[in-house]
C-alpha positions in Angstrom: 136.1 67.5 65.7 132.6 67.9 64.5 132.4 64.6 62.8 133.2 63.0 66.1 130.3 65.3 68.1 128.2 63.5 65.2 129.1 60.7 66.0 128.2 60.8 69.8 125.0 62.5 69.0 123.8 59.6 66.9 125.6 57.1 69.6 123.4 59.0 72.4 119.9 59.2 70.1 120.8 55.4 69.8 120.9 54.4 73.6 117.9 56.7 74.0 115.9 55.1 71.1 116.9 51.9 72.6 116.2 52.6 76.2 112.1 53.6 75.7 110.7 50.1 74.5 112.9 48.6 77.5 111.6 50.9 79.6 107.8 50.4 78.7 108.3 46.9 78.8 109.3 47.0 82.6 106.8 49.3 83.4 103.9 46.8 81.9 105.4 44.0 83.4 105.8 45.4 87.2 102.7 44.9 89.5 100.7 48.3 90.1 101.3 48.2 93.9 105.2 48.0 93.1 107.1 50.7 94.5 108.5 51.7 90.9 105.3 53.0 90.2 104.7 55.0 93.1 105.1 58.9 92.6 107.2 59.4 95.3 109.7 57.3 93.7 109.6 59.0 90.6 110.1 62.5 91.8 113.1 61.3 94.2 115.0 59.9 91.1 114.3 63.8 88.9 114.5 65.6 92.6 117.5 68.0 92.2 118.4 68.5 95.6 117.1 68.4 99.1 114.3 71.0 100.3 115.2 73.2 103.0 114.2 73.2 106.9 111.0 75.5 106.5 109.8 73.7 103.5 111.1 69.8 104.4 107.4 69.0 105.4 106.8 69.3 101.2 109.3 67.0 100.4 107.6 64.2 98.6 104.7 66.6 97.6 106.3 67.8 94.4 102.3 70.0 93.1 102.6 71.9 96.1 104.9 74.1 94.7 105.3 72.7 90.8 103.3 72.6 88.2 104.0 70.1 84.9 106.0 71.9 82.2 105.8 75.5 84.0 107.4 74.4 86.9 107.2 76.4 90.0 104.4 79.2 89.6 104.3 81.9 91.5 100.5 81.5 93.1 101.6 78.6 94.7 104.2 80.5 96.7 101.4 83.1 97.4 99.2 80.3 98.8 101.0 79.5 101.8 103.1 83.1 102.0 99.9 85.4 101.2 99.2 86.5 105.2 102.7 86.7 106.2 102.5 89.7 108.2 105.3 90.0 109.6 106.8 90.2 105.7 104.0 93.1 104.1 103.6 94.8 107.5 107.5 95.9 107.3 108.2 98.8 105.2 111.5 97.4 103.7 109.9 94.0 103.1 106.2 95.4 102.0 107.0 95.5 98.2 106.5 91.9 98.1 102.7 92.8 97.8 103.4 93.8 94.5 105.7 90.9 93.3 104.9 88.8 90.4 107.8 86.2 90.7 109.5 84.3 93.5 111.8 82.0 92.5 114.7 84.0 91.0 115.0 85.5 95.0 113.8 82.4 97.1 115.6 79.4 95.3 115.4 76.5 96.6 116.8 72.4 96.5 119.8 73.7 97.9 120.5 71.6 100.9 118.6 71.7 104.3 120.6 74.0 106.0 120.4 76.8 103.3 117.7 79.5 103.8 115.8 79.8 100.6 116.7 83.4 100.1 119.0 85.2 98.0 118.1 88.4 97.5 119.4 89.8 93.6 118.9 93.0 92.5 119.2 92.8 89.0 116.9 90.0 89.5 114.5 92.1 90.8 115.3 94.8 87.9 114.2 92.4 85.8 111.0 91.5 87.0 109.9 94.9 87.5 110.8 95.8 83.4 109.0 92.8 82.8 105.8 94.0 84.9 106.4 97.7 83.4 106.2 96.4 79.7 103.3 93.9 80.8 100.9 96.8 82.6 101.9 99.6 80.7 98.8 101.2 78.7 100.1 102.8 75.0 101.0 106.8 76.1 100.9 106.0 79.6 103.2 107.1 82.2 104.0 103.6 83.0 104.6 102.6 79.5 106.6 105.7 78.7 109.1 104.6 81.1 109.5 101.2 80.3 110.1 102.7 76.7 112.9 104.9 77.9 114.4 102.2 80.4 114.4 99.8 77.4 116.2 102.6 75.1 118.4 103.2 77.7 119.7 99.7 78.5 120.2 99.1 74.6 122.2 102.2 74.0 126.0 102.3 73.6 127.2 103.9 76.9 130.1 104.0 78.4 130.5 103.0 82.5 131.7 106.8 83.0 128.4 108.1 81.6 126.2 105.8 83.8 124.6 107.6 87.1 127.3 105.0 89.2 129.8 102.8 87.7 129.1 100.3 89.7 125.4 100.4 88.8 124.2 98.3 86.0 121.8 99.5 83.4 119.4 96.9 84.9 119.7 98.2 88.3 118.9 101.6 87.7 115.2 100.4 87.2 115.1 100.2 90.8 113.1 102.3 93.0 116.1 102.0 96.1 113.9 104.5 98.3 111.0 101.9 98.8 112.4 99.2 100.6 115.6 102.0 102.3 113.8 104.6 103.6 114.7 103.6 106.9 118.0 103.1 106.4 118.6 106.8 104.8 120.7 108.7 106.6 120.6 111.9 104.8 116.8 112.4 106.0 116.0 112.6 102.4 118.2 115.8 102.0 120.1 113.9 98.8 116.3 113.0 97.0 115.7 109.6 96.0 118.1 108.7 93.4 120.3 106.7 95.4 122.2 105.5 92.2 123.8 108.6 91.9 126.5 107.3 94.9 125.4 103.9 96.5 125.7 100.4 94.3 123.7 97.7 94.9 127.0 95.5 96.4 127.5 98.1 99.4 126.5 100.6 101.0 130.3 102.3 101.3 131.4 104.8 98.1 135.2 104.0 97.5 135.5 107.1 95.9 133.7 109.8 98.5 135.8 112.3 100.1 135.2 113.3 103.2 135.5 117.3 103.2 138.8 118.5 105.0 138.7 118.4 108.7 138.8 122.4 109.2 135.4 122.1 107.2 132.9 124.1 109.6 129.9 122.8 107.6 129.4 119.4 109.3 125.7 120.0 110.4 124.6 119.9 106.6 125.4 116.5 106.1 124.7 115.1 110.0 122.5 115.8 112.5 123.7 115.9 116.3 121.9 112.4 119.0 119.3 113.6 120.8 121.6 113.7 123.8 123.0 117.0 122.3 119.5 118.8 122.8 119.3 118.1 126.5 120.9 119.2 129.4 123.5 115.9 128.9 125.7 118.1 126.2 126.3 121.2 128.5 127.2 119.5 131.3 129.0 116.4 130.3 129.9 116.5 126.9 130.9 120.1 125.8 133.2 119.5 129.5 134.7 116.3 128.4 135.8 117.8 125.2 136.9 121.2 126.7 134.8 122.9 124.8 131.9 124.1 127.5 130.7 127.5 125.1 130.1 125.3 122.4 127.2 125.2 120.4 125.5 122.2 119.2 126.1 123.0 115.4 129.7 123.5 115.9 130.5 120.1 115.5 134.0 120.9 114.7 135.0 122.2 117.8 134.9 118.8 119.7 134.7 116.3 116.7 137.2 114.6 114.7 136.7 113.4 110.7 138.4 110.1 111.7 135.4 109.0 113.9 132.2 110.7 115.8 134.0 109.1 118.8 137.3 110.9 118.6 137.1 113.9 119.9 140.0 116.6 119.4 142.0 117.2 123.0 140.5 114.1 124.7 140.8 110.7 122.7 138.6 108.1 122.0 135.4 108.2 124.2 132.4 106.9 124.3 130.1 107.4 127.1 127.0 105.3 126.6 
């Protein structure tokens, strides 16, 4: 088997070898207004696939985004992108500001009708260990904790001992809090170490328990609508649910674990 992979790497070097004077010759010979050697020619024969809506208009305008033998760089992105407002104005968007690499979340050739997005995690992980190791000063805090994040990742662990075993070594790295803060509904009562329950897949944690349903300790997880601190709870809802001495923190008394909605002695209801 390896004699014959020898034998098709010397076949290939062959028709390689072979194919450059050919192709030298042709290009001497062809008139300099012929539309082999126009640019755009040359990058819609290497072009691997078509640009999408918001960037058709750089189709045959390869430098725009490429440079030779790096490829795409960054500051090109940040040249057209760099006063997008409506992206570093937004808290769960901002951290682009801080961003040294594009590519590995904003692909792109994929086809005019695909978005050039596709937001990774780990990808992100790994740019920020690579900014961490590349701005850390020696004894800094910065540089301390690329140290330990390296250690980390290289040690032996087992999935049981991570912080969430669906949480890679990579995507601990990740500071969850700065682009989620919005989305926390624990009002920060849990800290900031989301890894310690959420993955980076879902939101959901297959293996949370919801405390039993006699549980009289519901207000230290969840906080009552606003509707509950106004007149609307003592004359509507505490009524619908039977339930007209109840307190706001007794959740328990109208509430059932299946849903917010299903409240005990009346059903399903919703009344917004």
């Amino acid at each position: 088997m390896a004699k014959r992979n020898d034998n098709q790497w010397t076949t290939t070097r062959v028709l390689v070898l072979a194919s450059g004077p050919t192709m030298i010759l042709f290009w001497l010979l062809t008139p300099a207004d012929s539309g082999f050697k126009q640019a755009s020619t040359w990058q819609q024969m290497t072009e691997p696939g078509n640009l999408s809506a918001a960037h058709a208009h750089l189709e045959h305008n390869c430098a725009a985004c490429h440079t030779s033998v790096t490829g795409a760089e960054p500051m090109k992105c940040v040249l057209c992108h760099a006063n997008n407002e409506s992206v570093l104005q937004r808290q769960p968007s901002s951290f682009h500001a801080s961003i040294s690499s594009c590519r590995e979340c904003h692909p792109e050739h994929r086809g005019v009708s695909e978005q050039p997005t596709r937001m990774s995690h780990a990808a992100l992980a790994r740019i920020g260990l690579r900014q961490l190791r590349a701005d850390a000063v020696p004894d800094g805090e910065m540089h301390l904790t690329a140290l330990r994040l390296q250690e980390w990742m290289g040690s032996d662990v087992l999935n049981d001992d991570l912080p969430h075993a669906r949480i890679t070594p990579e995507e601990v790295v990740l500071n969850c809090a700065t682009c989620h803060t919005n989305d926390d509904r624990h009002f920060k009562l849990f800290g900031e170490d989301c890894a310690q329950c959420h993955a980076t897949d879902r939101w959901t944690i297959p293996e949370y328990r919801h405390p039993s349903s006699s549980s009289m300790d519901c207000a230290q997880c969840h906080q009552a609508p606003p509707s509950h601190y106004m007149m609307h709870f003592k004359m509507i809802s505490a009524r619908v649910a039977g339930k007209p001495h109840a307190k706001v923190s007794q959740c328990q008394q109208c509430h059932q674990t299946t849903s917010w909605n299903d409240i005990l002695g009346a059903g399903w209801y919703k009344h917004h």
